[in-house]
N, C-alpha and C positions, 0 to 999 in steps of 0.2 A: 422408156423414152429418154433420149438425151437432151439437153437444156435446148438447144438449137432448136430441133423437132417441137418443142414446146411454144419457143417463139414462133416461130414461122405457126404455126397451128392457130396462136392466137391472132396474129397478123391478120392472118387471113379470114381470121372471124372479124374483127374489126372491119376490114375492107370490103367485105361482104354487105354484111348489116350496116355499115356508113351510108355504103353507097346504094342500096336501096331504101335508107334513111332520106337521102338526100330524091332519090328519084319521087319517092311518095309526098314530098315536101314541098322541095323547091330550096329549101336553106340552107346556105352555105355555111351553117353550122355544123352541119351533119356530115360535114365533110373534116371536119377535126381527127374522127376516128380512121379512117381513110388514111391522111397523111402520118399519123402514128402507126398505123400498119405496114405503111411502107418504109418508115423508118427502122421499125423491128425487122424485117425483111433482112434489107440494109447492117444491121446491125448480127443479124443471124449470120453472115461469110465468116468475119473473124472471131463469131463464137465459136463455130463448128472446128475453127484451123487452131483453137487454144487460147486465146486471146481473152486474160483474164480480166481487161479495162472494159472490154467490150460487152461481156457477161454484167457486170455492177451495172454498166449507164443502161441493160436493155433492160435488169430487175429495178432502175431507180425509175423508168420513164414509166414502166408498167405499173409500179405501185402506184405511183402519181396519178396514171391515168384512170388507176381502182379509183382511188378514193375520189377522183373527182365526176366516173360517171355515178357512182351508188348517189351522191350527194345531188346530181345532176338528175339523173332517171326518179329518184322520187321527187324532187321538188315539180317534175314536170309530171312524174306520172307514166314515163314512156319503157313501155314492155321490152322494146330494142337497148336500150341504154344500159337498161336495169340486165340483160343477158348481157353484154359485151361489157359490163362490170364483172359479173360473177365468173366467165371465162377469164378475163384476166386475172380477178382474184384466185382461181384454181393452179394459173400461172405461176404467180407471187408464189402460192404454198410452196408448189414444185421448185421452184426456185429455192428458196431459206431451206427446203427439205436436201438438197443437192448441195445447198452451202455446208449445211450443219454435217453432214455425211462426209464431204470431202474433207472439213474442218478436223471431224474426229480420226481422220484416217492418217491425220499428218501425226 
């Protein structure tokens, strides 16, 4: 899979599980992961076309958003949060895995 393919993949888990966070709910929290998905979406055009700024901000926003649903899903307990951590963190791997590959290739 390519980096792009990856985001988009995760996006769309996010958006997914956000937004039937949000329907089961009611709270406009649940809708955090949602606008992060559409941001990676967003951010997945000029990953695809080369665009090496745009690769960092989509692995810096996804690492951020790891570490803050794991910290999130258990302090709450919530089975959705703690899965659209663990996709994202599969991402993160993919990512540094893709960095470290390209790195050594220069």
């Amino acid at each position: 899979m390519k980096i792009y393919q990856v985001m988009v993949f995760n996006a769309i888990v996010l958006i997914v599980i956000g937004t039937y966070g949000y329907v089961i709910s009611g709270s406009l929290t649940a809708l955090i992961a949602p606008v992060i998905g559409v941001l990676l979406i967003l951010l997945a055009i000029p990953v695809k076309s080369g665009k090496g700024a745009a690769v960092t901000v989509g692995a810096v926003i996804t690492g951020i958003t790891t570490v803050m649903f794991f910290i999130i899903g258990f302090i709450r307990g919530n089975s959705l949060i703690i899965i659209m951590a663990v996709v994202s963190l599969a991402a993160v791997i993919f990512y540094v895995s893709s960095f470290t590959k390209q790195k050594s290739q220069e």
